[in-house]
C-alpha positions as a Markdown table, in Angstrom:
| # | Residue | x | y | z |
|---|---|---|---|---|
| 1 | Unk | 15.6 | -2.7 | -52.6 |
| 2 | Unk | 15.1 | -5.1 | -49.7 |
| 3 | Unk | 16.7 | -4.0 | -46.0 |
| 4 | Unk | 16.1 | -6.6 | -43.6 |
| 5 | Unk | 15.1 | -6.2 | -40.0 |
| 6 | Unk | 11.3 | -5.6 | -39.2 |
| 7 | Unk | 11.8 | -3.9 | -36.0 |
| 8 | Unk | 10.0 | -0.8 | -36.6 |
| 9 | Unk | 6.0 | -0.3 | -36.1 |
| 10 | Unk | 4.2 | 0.6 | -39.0 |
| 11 | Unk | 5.3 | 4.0 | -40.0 |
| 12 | Unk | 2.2 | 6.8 | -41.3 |
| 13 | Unk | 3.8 | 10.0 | -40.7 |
| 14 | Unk | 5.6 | 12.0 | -43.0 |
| 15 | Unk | 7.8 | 12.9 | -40.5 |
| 16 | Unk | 8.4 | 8.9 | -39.5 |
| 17 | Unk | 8.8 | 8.5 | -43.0 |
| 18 | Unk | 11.2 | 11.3 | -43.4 |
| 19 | Unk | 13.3 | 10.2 | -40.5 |
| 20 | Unk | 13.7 | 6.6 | -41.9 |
| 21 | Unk | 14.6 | 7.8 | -45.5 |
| 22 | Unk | 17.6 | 9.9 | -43.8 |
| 23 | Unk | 18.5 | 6.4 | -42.4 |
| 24 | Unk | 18.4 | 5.1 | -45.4 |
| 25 | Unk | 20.5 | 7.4 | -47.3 |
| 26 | Unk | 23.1 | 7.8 | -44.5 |
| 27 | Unk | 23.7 | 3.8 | -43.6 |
| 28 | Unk | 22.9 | 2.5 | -47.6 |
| 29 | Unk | 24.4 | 5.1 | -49.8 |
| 30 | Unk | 21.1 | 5.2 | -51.5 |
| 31 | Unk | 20.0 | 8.1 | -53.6 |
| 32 | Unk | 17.5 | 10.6 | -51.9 |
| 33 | Unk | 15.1 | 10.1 | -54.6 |
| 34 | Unk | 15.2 | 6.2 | -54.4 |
| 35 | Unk | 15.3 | 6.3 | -50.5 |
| 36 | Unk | 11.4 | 8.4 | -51.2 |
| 37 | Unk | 9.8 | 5.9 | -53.2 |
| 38 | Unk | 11.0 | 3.4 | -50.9 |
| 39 | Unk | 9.1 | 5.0 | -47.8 |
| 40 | Unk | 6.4 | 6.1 | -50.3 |
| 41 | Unk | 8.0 | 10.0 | -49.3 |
| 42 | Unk | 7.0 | 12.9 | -51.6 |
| 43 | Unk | 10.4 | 13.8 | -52.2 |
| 44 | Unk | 9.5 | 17.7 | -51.3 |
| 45 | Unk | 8.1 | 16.4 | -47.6 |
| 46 | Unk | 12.0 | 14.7 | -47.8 |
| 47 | Unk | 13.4 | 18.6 | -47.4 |
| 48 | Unk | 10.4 | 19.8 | -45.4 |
| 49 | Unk | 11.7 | 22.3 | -42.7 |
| 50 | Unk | 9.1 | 23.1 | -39.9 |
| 51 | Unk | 9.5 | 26.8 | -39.4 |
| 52 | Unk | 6.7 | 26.9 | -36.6 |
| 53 | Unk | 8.4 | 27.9 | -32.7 |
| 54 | Unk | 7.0 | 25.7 | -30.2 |
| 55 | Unk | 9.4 | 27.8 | -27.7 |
| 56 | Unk | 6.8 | 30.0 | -25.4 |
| 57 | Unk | 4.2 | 27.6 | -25.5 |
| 58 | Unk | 7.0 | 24.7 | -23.9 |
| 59 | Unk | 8.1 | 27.3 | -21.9 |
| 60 | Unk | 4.1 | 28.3 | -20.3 |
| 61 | Unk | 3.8 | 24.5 | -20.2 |
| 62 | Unk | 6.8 | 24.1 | -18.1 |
| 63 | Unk | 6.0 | 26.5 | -15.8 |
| 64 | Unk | 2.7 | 25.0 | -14.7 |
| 65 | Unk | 4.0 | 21.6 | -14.9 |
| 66 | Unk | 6.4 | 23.2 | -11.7 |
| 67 | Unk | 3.8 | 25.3 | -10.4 |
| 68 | Unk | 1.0 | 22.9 | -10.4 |
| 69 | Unk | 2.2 | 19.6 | -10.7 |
| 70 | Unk | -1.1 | 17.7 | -10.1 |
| 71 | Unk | -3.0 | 19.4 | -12.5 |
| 72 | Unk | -3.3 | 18.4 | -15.8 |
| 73 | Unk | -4.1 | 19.5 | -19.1 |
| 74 | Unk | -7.7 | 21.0 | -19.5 |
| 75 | Unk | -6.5 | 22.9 | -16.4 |
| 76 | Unk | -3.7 | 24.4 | -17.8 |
| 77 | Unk | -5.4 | 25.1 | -21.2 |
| 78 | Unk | -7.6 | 26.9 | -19.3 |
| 79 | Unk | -5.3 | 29.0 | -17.4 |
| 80 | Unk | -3.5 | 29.7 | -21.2 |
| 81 | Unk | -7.0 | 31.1 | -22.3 |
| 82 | Unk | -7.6 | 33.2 | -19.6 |
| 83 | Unk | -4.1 | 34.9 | -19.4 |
| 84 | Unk | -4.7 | 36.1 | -23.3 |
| 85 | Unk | -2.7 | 33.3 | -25.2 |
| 86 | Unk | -4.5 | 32.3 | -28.6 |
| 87 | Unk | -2.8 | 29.2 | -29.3 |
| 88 | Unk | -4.8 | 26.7 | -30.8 |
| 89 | Unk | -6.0 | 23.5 | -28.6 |
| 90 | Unk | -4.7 | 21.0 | -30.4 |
| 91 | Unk | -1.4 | 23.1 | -31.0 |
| 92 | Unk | -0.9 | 22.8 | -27.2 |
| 93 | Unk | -1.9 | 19.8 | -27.0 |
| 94 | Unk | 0.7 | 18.7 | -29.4 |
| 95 | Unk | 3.3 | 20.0 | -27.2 |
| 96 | Unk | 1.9 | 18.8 | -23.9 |
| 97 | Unk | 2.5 | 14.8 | -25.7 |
| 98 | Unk | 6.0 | 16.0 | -26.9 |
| 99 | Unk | 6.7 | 17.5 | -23.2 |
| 100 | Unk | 6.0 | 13.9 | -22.0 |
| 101 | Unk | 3.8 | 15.2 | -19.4 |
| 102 | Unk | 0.5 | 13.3 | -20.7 |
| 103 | Unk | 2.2 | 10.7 | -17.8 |
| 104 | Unk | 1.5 | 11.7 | -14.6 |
| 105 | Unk | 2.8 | 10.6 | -11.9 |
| 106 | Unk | 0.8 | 8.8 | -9.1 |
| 107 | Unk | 0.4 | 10.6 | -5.8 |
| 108 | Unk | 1.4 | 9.1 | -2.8 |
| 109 | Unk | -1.2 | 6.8 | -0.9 |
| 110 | Unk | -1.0 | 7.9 | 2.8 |
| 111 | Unk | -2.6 | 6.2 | 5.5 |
| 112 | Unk | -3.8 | 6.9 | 9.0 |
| 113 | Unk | -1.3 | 5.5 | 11.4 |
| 114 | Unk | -2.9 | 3.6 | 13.9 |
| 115 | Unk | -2.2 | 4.6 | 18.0 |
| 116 | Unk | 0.2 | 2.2 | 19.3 |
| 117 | Unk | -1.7 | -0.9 | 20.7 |
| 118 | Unk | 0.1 | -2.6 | 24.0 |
| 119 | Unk | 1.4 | -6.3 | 23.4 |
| 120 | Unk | -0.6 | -8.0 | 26.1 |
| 121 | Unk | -0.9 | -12.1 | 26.9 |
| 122 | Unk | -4.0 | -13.0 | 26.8 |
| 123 | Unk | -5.8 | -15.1 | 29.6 |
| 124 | Unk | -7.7 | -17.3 | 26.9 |
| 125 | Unk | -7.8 | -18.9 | 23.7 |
| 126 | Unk | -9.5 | -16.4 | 20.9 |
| 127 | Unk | -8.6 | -13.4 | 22.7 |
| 128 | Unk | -6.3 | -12.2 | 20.1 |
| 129 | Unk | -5.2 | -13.6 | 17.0 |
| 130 | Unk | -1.8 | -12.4 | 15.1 |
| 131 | Unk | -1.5 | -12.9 | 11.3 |
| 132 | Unk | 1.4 | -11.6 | 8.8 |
| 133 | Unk | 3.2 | -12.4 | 5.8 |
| 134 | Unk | 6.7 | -13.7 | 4.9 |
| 135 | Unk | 8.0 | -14.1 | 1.2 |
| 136 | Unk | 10.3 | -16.5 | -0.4 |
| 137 | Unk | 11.5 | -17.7 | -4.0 |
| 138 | Unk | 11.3 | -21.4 | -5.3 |
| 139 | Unk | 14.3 | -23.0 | -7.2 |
| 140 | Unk | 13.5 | -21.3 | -10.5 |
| 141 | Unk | 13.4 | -17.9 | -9.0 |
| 142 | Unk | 9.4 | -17.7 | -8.5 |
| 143 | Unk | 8.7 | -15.9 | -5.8 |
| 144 | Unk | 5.9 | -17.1 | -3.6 |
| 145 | Unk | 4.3 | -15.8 | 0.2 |
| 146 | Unk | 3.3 | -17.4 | 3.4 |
| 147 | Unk | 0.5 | -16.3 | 5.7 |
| 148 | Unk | 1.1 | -17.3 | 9.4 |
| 149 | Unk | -1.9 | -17.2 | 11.7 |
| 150 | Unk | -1.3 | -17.8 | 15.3 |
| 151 | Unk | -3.0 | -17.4 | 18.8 |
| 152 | Unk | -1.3 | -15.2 | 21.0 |
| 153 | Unk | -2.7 | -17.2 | 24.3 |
| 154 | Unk | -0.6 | -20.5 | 23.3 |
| 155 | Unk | 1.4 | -19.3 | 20.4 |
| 156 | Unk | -0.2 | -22.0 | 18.2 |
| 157 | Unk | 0.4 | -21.9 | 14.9 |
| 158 | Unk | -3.7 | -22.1 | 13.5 |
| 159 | Unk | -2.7 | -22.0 | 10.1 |
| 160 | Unk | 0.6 | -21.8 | 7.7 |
| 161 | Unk | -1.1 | -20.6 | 4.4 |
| 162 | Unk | 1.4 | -20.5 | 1.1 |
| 163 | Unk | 0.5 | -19.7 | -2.2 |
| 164 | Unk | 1.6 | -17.0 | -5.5 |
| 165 | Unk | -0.5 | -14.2 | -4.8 |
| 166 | Unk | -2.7 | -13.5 | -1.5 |
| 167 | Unk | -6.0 | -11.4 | -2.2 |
| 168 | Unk | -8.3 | -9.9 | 0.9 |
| 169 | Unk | -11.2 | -12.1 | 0.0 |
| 170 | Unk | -8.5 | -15.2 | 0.1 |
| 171 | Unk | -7.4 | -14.4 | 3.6 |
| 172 | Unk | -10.7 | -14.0 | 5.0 |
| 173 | Unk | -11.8 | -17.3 | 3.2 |
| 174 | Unk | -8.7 | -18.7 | 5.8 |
| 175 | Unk | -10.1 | -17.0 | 8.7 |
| 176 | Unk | -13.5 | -18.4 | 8.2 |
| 177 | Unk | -12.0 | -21.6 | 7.9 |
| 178 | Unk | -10.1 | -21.9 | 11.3 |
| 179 | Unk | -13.3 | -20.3 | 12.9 |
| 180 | Unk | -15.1 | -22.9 | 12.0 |
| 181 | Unk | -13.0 | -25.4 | 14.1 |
| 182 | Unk | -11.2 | -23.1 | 16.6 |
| 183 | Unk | -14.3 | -20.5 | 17.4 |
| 184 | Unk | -14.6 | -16.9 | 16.6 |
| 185 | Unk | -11.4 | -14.6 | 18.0 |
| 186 | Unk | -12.3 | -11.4 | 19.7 |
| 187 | Unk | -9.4 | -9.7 | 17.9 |
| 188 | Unk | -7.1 | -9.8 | 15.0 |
| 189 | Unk | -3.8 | -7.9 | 15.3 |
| 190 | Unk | -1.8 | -7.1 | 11.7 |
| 191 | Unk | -0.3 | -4.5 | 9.7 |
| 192 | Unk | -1.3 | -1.7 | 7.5 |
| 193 | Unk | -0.9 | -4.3 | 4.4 |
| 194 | Unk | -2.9 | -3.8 | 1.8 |
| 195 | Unk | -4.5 | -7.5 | 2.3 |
| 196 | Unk | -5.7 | -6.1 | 6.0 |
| 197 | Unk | -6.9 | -2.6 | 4.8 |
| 198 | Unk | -9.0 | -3.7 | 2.2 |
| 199 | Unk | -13.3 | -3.5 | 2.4 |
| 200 | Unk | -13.3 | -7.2 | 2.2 |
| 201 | Unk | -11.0 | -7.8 | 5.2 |
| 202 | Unk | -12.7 | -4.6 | 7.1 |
| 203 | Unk | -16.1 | -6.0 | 6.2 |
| 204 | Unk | -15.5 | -9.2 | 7.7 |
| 205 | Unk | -14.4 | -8.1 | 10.6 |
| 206 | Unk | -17.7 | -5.8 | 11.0 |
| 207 | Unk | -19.3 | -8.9 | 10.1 |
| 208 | Unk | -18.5 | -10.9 | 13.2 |
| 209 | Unk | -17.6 | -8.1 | 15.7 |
| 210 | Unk | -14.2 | -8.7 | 15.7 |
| 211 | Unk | -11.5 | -5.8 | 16.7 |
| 212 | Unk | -8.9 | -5.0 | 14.4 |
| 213 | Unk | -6.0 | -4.1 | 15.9 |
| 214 | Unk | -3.1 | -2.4 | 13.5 |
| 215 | Unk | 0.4 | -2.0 | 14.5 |
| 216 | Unk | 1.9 | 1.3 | 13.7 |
| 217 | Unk | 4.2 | 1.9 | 10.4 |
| 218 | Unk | 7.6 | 0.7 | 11.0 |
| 219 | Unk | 6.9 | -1.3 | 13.9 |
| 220 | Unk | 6.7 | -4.5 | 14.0 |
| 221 | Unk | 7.8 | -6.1 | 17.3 |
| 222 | Unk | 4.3 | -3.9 | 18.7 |
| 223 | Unk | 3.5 | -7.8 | 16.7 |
| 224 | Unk | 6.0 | -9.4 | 18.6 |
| 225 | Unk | 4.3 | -12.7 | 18.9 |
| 226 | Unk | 3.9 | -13.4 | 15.5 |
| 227 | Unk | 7.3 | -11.8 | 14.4 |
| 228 | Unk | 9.0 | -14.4 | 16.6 |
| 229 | Unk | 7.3 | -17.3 | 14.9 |
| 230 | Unk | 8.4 | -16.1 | 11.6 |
| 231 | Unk | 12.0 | -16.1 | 12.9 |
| 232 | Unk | 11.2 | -20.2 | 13.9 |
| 233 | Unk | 9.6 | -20.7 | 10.7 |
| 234 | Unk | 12.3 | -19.3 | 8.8 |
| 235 | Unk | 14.7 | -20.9 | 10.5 |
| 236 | Unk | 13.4 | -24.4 | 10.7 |
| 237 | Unk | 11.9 | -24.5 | 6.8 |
| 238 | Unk | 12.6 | -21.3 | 4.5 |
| 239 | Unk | 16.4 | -21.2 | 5.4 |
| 240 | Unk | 17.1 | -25.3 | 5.6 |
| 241 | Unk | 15.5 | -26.0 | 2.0 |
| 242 | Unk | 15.5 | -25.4 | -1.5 |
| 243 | Unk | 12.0 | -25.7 | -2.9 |
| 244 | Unk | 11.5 | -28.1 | -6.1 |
| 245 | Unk | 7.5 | -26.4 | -6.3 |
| 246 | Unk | 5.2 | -24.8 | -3.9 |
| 247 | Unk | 3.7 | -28.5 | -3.0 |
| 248 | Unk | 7.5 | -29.2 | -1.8 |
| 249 | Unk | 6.8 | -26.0 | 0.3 |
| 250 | Unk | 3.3 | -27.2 | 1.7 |
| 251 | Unk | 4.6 | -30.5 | 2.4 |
| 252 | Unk | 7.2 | -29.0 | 4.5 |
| 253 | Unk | 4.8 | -26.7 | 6.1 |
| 254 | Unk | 2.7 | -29.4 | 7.2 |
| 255 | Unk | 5.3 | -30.9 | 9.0 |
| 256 | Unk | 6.6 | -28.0 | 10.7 |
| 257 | Unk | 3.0 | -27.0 | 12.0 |
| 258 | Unk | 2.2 | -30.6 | 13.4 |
| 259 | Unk | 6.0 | -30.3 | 15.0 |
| 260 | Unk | 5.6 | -26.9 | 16.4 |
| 261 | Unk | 2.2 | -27.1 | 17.9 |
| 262 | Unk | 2.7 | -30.4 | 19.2 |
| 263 | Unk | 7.2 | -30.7 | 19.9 |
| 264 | Unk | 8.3 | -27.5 | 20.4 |
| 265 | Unk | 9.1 | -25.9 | 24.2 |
| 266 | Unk | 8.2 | -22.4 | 24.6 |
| 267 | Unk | 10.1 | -20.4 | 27.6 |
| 268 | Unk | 7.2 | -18.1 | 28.0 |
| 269 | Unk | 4.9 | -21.1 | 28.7 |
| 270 | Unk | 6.5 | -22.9 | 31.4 |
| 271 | Unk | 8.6 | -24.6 | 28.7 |
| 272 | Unk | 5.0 | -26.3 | 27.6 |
| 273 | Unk | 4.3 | -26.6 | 23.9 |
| 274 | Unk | 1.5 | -25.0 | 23.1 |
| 275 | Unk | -0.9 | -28.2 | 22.5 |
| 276 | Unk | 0.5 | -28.7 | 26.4 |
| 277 | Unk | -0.3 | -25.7 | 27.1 |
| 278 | Unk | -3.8 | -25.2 | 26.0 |
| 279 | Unk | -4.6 | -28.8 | 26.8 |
| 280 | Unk | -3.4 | -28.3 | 30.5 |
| 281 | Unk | -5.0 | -25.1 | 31.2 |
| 282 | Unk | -8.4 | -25.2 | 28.9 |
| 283 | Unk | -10.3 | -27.2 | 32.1 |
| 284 | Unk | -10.2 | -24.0 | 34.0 |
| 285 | Unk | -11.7 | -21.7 | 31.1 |
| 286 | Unk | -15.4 | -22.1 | 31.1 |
| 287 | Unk | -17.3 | -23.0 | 27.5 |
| 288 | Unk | -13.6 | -23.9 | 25.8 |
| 289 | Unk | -13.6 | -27.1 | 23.8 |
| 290 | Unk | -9.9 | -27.9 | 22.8 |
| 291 | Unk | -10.9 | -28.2 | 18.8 |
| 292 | Unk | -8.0 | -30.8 | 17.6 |
């Protein structure tokens, strides 16, 4: 007889093998002997009845599982041994699987937070860079992220990075590339991402002598420069468009940095863009080369 519908795995226990010829006699009307030679069932594993009592070792199981809930196994073997049980290993192990409790839950990742760092304006270029990320979805629902690097002196927008997927070693290869041009900051200012906490981020850093400064969890206006950039990015391109691709986004993105740095008024510098800005008072900084 032919049942269609190969959804099942392959099937190599008898007690698979018994559960699926119960199926098959309860949904087919099929005889219990046919259902057997169907599954390839000996027809006396088909009225089998395990008469073993799992009961105490669940129940010593499930009071370490409460008691010591980051230990394991061998551990609580151990502790069976030792307080006189004589169950065999692989009988507990069986009923560790059954229990569900062969997957452990990951402990929480807790991080140092960082002293709270005051938001100062700096009194030259490369002082004190900001950088954070923003998030948004294309037209088909893919969701893609921004990294905005600015310097807090002028609020210039250095770089508008957008892409799938940021790694640490991809946002130090973006930081190398604007040093290149712009000169080596004496500080970068961030959050605990895991992008800024990684050894490839801290390494660079160490690398060039550069001061990371972190913002405490849950604050970020103690990044208030940067945060306020987002709102005028998101604002002037995330909110006002639907994106066709991430190239539609870059495009954009291009636009709106050449705009910003080079259009847009800022209160907090004399109503001065920030080209104006740095162009107007880079005579009176010694060694400073305006790199545009």
């Amino acid at each position: 007889m032919y049942f269609k519908g190969g959804y099942r795995k392959k099937v190599v226990k008898p007690c698979q093998k018994r559960e699926i010829a119960s199926e098959i006699v309860s949904t087919h009307a099929v005889l219990i002997v046919r259902a057997c030679r169907i599954v390839r069932l000996d027809r006396s594993m088909y009225y089998y009845s395990p008469i073993r009592d799992d009961g105490a070792v669940e129940e010593k199981l499930r009071w370490y599982a409460e008691h010591y809930p980051a230990r394991g196994f061998p551990e609580y073997f151990k502790r069976i041994r030792k307080e006189g049980f004589i169950w065999n290993h692989k009988r507990v192990r069986r009923v560790y699987k059954k229990l569900g409790m062969s997957h452990r839950c990951k402990s929480k990742r807790r991080f140092y937070n960082p002293k709270k760092q005051i938001l100062l304006q700096p009194l030259h270029p490369n002082i004190t860079w900001s950088v954070d990320f923003m998030e948004d979805r294309l037209m088909n629902g893919r969701k893609f992220r921004i990294l905005n690097i600015i310097d807090d002196y002028n609020r210039e927008a250095l770089n508008i990075a957008v892409d799938y997927s940021f790694s640490s070693k991809k946002v130090v290869d973006i930081l190398e590339q604007i040093i290149d041009w712009r000169g080596l900051p004496e500080s970068i200012r961030s959050d605990n991402g895991t992008e800024f906490t990684a050894k490839a981020f801290e390494g660079f850093c160490n690398k060039f002598g550069i001061r990371h400064l972190k913002i405490q969890k849950g604050k970020p206006m103690q990044n208030g420069y940067i945060e306020r950039f987002n709102r005028t990015y998101r604002e002037d391109v995330l909110n006002m468009n639907i994106f066709e691709n991430i190239y539609h986004v870059r495009d954009l993105t291009d636009e709106f940095i050449e705009d910003y740095n080079q259009n847009h008024p800022h209160s907090s510098l004399a109503n001065m863009t920030p080209l104006e800005f740095i162009n107007h008072y880079s005579r009176k900084i010694p060694n400073f080369v305006v790199g545009f």
